[in-house]
N, CA, C and O atoms as a DFTB+ gen file, in Angstrom:
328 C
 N C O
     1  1      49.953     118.631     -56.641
     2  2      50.818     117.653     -56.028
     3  2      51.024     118.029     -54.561
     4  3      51.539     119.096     -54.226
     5  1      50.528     116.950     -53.568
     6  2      50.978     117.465     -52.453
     7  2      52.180     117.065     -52.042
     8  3      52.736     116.178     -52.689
     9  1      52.721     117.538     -51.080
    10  2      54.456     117.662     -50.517
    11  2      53.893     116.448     -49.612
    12  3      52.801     116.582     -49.059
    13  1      54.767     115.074     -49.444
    14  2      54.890     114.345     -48.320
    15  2      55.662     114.704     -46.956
    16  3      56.812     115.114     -47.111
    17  1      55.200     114.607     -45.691
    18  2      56.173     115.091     -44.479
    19  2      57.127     114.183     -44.469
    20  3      57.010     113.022     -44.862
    21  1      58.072     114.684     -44.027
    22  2      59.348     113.308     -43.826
    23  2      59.475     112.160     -42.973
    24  3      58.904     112.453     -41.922
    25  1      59.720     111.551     -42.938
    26  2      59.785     110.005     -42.422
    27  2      59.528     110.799     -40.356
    28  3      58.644     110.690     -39.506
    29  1      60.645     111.393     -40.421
    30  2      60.676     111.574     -38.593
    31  2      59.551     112.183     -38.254
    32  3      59.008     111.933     -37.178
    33  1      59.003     113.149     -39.215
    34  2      57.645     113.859     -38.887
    35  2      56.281     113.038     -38.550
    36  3      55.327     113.180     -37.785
    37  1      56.681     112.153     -39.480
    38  2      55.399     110.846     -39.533
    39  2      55.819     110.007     -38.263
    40  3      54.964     109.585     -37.485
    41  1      56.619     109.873     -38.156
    42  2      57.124     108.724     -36.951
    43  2      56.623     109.451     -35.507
    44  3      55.986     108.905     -34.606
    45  1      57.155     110.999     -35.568
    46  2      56.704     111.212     -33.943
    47  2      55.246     111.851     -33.990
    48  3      54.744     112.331     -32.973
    49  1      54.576     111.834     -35.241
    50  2      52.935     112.039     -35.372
    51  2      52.181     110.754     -35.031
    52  3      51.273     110.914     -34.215
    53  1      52.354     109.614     -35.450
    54  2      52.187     108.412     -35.277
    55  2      52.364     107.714     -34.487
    56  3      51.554     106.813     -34.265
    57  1      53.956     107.930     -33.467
    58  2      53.988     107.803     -31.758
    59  2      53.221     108.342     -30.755
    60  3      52.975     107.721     -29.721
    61  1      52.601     110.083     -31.116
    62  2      52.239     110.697     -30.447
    63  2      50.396     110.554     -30.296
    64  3      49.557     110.771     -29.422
    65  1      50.423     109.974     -31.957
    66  2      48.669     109.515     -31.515
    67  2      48.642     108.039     -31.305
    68  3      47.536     107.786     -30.828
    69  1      49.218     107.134     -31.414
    70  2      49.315     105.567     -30.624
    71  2      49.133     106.042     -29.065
    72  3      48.161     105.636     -28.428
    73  1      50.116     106.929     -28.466
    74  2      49.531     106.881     -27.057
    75  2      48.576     107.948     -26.847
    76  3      47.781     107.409     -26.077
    77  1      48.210     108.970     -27.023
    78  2      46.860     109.541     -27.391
    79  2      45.733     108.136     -27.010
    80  3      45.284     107.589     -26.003
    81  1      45.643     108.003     -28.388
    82  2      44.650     106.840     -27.930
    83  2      44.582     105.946     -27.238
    84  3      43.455     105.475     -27.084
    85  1      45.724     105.310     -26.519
    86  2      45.973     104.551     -25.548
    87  2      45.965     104.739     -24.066
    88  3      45.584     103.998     -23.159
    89  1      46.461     105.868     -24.070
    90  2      46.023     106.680     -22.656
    91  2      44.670     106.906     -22.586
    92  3      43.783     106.250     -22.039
    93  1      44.623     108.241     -23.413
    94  2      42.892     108.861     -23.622
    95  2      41.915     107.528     -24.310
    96  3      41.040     106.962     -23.655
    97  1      42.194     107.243     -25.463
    98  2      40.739     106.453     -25.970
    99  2      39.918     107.192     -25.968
   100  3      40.125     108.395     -26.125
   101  1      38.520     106.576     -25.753
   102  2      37.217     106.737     -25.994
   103  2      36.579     108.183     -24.685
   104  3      35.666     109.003     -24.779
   105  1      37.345     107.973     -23.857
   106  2      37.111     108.404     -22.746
   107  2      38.085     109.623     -22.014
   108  3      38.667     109.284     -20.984
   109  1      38.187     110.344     -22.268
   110  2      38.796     111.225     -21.414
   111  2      38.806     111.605     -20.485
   112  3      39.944     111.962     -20.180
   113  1      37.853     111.819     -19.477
   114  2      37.555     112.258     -18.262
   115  2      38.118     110.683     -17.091
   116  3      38.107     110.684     -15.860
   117  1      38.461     109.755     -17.824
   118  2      38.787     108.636     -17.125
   119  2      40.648     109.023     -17.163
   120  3      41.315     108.576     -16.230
   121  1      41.161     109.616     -17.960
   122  2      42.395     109.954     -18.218
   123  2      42.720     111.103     -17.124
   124  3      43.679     111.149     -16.355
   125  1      41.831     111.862     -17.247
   126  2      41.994     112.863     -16.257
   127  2      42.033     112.904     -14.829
   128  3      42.743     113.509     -14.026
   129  1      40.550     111.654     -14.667
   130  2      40.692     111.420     -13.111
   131  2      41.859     110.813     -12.725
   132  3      42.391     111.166     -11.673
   133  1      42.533     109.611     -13.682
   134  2      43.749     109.003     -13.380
   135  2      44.674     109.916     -12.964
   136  3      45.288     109.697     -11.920
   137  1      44.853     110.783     -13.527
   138  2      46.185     111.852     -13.409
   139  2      45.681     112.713     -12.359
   140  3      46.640     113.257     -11.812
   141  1      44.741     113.012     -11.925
   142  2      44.307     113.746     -11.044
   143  2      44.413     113.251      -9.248
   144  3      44.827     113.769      -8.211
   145  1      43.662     111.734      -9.724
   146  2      44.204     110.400      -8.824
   147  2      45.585     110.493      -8.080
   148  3      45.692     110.618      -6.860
   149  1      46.621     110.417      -8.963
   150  2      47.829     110.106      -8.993
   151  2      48.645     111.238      -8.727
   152  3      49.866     111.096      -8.654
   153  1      47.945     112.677      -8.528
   154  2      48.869     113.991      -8.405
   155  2      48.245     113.883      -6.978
   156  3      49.092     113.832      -6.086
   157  1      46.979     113.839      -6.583
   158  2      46.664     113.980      -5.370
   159  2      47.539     112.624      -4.034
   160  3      48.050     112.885      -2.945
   161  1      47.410     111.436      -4.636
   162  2      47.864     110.694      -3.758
   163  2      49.597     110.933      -3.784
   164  3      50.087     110.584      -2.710
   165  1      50.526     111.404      -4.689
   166  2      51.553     111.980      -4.875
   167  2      52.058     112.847      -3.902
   168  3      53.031     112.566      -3.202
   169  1      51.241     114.201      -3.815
   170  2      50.761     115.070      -2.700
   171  2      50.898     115.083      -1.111
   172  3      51.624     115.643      -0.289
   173  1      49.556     113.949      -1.090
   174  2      49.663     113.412       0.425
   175  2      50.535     112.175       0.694
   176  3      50.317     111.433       1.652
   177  1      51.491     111.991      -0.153
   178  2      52.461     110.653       0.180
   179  2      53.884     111.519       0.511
   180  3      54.572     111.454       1.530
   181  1      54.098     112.393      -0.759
   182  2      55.620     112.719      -0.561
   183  2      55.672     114.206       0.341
   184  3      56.449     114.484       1.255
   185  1      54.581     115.044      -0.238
   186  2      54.730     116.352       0.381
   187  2      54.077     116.927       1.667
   188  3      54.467     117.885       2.335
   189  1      52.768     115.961       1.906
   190  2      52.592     115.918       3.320
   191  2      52.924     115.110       4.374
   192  3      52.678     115.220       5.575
   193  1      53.638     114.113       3.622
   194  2      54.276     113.003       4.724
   195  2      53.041     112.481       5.063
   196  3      52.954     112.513       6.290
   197  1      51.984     111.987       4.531
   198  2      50.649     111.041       4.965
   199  2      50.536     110.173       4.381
   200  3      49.505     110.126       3.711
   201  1      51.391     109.136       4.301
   202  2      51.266     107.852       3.981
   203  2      50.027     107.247       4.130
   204  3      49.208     107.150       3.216
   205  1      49.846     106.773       5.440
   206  2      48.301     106.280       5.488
   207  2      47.226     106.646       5.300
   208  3      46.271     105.873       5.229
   209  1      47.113     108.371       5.132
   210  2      45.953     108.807       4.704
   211  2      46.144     108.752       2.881
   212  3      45.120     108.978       2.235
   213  1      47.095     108.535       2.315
   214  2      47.254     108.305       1.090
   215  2      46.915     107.214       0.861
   216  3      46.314     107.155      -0.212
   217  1      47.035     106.016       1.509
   218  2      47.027     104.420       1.041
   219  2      45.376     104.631       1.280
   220  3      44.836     104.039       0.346
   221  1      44.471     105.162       2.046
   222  2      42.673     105.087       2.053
   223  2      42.728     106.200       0.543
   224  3      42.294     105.653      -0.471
   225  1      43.074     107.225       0.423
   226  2      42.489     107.801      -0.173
   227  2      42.771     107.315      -2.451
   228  3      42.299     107.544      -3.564
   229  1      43.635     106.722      -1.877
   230  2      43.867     106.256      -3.133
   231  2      42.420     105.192      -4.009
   232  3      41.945     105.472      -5.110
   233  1      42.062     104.184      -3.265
   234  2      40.865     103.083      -3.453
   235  2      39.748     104.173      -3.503
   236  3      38.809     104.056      -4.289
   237  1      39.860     105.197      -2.682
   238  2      38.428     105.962      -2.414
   239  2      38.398     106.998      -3.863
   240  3      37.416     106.815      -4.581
   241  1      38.834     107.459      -4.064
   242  2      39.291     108.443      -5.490
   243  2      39.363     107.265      -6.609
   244  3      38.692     107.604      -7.583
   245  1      39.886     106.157      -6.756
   246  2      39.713     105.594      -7.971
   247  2      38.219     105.086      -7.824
   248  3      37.404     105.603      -8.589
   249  1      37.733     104.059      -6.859
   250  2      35.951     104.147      -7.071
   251  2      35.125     105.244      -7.390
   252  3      34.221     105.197      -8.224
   253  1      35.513     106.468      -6.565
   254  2      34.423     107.361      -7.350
   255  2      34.837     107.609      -9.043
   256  3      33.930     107.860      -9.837
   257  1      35.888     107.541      -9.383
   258  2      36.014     108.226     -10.839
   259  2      35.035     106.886     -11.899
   260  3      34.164     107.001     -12.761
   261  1      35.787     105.593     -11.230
   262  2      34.461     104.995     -11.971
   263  2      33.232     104.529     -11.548
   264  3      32.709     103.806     -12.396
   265  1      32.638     104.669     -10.628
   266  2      31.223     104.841     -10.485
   267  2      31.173     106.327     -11.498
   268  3      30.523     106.150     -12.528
   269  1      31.629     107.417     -11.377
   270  2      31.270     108.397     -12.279
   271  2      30.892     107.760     -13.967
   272  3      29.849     107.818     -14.618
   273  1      32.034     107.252     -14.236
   274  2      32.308     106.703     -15.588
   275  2      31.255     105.974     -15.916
   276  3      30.828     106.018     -17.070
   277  1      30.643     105.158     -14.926
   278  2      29.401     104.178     -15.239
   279  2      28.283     104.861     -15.485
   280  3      27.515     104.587     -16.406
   281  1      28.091     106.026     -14.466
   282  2      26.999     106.407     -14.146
   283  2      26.714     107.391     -15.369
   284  3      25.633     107.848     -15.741
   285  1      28.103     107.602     -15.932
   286  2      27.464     108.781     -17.175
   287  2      27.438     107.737     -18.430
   288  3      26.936     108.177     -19.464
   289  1      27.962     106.303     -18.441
   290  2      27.696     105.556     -19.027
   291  2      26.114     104.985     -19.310
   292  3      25.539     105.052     -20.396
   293  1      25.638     104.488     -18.235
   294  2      24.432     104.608     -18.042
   295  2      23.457     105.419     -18.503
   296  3      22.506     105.142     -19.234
   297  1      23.764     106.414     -18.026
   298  2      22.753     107.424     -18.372
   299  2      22.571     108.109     -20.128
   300  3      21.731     108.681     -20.823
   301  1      23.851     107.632     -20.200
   302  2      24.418     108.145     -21.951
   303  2      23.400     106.777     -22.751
   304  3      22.551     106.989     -23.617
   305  1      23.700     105.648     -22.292
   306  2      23.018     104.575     -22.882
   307  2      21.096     104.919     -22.812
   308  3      20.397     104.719     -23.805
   309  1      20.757     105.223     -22.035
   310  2      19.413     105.402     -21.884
   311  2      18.726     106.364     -22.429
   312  3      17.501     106.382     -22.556
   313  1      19.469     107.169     -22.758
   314  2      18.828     108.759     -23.780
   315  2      19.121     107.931     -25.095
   316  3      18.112     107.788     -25.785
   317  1      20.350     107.314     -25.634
   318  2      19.989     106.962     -26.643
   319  2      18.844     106.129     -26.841
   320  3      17.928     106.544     -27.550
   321  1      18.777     104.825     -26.215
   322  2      17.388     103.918     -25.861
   323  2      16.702     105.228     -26.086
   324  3      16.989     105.723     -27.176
   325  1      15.973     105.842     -25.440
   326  2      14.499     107.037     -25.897
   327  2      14.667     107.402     -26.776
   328  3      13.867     108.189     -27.281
């Protein structure tokens, strides 16, 4: 007989992987650049006082993370194809 966990145990196991997968998903390294994104433009907004070099670098850091994302997309798709 196994022991059931209790209702709150299940509730914040079940909160905690709803956003798991909602954040992360399929993809992690897209989770990461986000947060990585968002600590760096954080950075140069509040702690270096560079607003405007924050407002370029923000567009420039989210295109590369997904051109990355594509490009290993891509390439992931084509090894399977062979």
């Amino acid at each position: 007989m196994t022991k059931k966990r209790p209702l709150l145990v299940r509730l914040i196991v079940g909160f905690g992987r709803f956003w798991w997968d909602f954040l992360v998903g399929d993809t992690p390294e897209l989770f990461l650049a986000t947060v990585i994104t968002l600590v760096v433009t954080a950075i140069l907004s509040v702690a270096a006082h560079l607003n405007a070099l924050s407002i370029v670098v923000l567009p420039l850091l989210v295109t590369l993370s997904l051109s990355a994302s594509v490009a290993r997309a891509v390439k992931a798709a084509q090894e399977k194809k062979d």
